[in-house]
N, C-alpha and C positions, 0 to 999 in steps of 0.2 A: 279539330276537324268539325265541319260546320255543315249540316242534312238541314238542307232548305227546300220543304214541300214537293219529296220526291214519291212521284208515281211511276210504275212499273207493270209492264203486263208482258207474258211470254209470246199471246197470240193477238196481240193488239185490240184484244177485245174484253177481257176480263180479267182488269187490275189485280194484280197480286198484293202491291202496294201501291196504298192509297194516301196522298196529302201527308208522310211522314215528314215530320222537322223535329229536329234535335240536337245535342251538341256532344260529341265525345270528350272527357275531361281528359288531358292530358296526363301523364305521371299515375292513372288509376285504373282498376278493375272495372270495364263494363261488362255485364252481361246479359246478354239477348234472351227471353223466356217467352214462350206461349205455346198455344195449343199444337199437333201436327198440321202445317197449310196453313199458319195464319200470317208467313211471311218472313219469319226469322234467318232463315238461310239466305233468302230473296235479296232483304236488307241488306246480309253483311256482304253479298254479292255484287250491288251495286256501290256498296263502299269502296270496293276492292276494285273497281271499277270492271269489273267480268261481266257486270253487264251495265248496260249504257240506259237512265232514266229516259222514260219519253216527256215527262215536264219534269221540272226541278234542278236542283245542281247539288254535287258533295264538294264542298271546298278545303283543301288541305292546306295549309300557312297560306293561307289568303290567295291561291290558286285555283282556278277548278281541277276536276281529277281526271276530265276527260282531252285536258291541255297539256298533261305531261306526257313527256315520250315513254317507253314500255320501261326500260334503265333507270333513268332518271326517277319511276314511280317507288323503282324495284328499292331502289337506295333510302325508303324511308317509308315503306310498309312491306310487312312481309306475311305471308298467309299460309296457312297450314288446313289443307281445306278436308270435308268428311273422309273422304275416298282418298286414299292415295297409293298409285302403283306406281313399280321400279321392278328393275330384270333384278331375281332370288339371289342370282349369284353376285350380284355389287355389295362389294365391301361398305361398313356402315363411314370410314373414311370419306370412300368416293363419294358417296351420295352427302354427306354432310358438305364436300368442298363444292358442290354444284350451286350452294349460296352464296359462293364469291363470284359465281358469272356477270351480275349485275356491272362489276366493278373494274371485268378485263374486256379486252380487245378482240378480234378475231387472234390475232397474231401475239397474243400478249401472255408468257409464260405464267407461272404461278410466283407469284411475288412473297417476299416475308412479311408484309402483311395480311396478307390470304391466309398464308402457314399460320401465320397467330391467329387468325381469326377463326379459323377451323380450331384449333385449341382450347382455344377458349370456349368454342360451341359445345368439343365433344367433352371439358370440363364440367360445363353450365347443368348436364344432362346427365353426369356420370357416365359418362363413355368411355371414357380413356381405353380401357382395359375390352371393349367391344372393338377396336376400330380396326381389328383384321377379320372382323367374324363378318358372314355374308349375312342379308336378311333373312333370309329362309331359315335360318341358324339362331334369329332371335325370336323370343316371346312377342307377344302383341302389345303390350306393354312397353315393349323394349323399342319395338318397329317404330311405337307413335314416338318417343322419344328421339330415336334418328329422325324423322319427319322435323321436330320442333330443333332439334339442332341445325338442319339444316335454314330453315326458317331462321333463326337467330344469329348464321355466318353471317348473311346479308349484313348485320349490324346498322338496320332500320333502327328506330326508336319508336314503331308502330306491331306490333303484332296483333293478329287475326288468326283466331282457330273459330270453326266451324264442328262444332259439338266433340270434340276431344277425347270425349271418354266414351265413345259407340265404341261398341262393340266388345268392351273393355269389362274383366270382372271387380269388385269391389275394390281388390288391394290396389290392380293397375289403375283405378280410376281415382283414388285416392294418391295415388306416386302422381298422376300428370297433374292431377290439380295442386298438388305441393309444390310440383316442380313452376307451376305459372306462377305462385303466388312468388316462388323465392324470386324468380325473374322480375317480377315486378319492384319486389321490394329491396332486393342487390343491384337490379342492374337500370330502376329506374323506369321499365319499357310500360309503355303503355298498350292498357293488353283490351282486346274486346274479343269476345268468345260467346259461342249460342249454347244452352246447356238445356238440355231435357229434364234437369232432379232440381227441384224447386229448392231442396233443402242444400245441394252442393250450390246454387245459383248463392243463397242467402251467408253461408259459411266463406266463400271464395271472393264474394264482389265486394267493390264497396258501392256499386249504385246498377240497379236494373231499369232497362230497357223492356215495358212488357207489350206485347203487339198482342191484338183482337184483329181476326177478319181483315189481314192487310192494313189495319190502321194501330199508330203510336194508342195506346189507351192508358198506360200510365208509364212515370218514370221516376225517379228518384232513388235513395237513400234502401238499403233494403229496412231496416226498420220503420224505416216512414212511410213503405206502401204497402208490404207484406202483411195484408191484415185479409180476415175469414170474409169479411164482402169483395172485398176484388179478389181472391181467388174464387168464389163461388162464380162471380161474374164472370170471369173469363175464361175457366176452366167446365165449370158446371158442374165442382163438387162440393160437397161440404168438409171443412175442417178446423181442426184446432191450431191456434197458432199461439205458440208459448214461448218463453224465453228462461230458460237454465242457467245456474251460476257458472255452469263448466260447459254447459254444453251451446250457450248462446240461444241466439232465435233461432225457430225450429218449428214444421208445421206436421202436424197429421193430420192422415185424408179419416173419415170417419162415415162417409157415403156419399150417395148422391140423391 
């Protein structure tokens, strides 16, 4: 996927995103970081094509994104966005098969490979043993987890999560970030996702995305840019940025 100097504004007057270009690496972790408003959600918005650039283009296998039909997009990105609501009483089943729509008809029953594919989602996620309980009935932990099965029936080879672990306490946010990284590394998907903890950002990717004030300000490798002047710069704090034999790279805030 190919971000060729996309800008964006909500009220056509003040850019959200400004002259962004960059390139998604396929088969790996990216992940989006910066400050509240500096455009991260915005971005993976216009990727998703949810919202439509006023200059620039995103090009997918050598398409643009705003020439695919809505199906056709559905069958090889799949999103899993902050927010997400569903009627309490749908079983975690039902809601997981609604990511084989992309693939049927008005008129077109559920097929055995939908059945697999739903299987295989509520597998990917540990559901099995969920898939007669309703969501009111699960943890929040449990809920994003149907969220991302549902995402992954699709059986795209693109996934998009939009900050995954809101809302979420340490251990659930630690279970969704295992759960992207297995996905990436069993099933191959190529994952881009916006995270608010610098330290799950650096632990989880293997290349960051970091946005300033609607503009790219750095990208690469997270060893290669994770250092105490671009986070002072973009964040406006001071810290330590160290690397542990067991614990990896790893940053503490220490003021401002």
């Amino acid at each position: 996927m190919e971000i060729n100097n996309i800008s964006f504004s909500y009220d056509k007057k003040n850019d959200q995103l400004k002259s962004v270009t960059s390139e998604i690496a396929m088969g790996k972790i990216t992940t989006i970081i910066g400050p509240n408003g500096c455009g991260k959600s915005t971005l993976l918005g216009v990727m998703s094509n949810n919202y439509a650039p006023h200059t620039g283009q995103v090009v997918l296998d050598g398409k643009e994104l705003n020439l695919y039909k809505t199906k056709e997009l559905a069958k090889k990105l799949a999103v899993v966005h902050q927010s997400n609501e569903a009627p309490s009483d749908l079983t975690v089943e039902k809601l997981t098969s609604f990511g084989r729509l992309p693939h049927r008809t008005l008129f077109t029953q559920e097929r055995e490979e939908d059945e697999e594919a739903i299987e295989w989602a509520l597998t990917c996620t540990n559901l099995q043993d969920k898939r007669t309980k309703t969501l009111q009935q699960l943890s929040g932990g449990e809920r994003q987890r149907v969220w991302i099965a549902m995402a992954i029936a699709q059986r795209t080879s693109i996934l998009f999560l939009d900050e995954p672990t809101t809302f979420l306490d340490m251990y659930y946010q630690i279970e969704i970030l295992e759960l992207i990284k297995k996905l990436n590394v069993d099933q191959g998907l190529t994952i881009v996702m916006v995270l608010h903890d610098m330290n799950q950002a650096i632990r989880y990717s293997d290349r960051l995305i970091v946005m300033k004030n609607g503009q790219l300000f750095m990208e690469g490798a997270p060893h290669e840019i994770m250092t105490e002047p671009m986070i002072k710069s973009v964040y406006g704090v001071d810290v330590i940025v160290k690397h542990d034999q067991d614990a990896g790279l790893y940053m503490v805030p220490i003021g401002i």
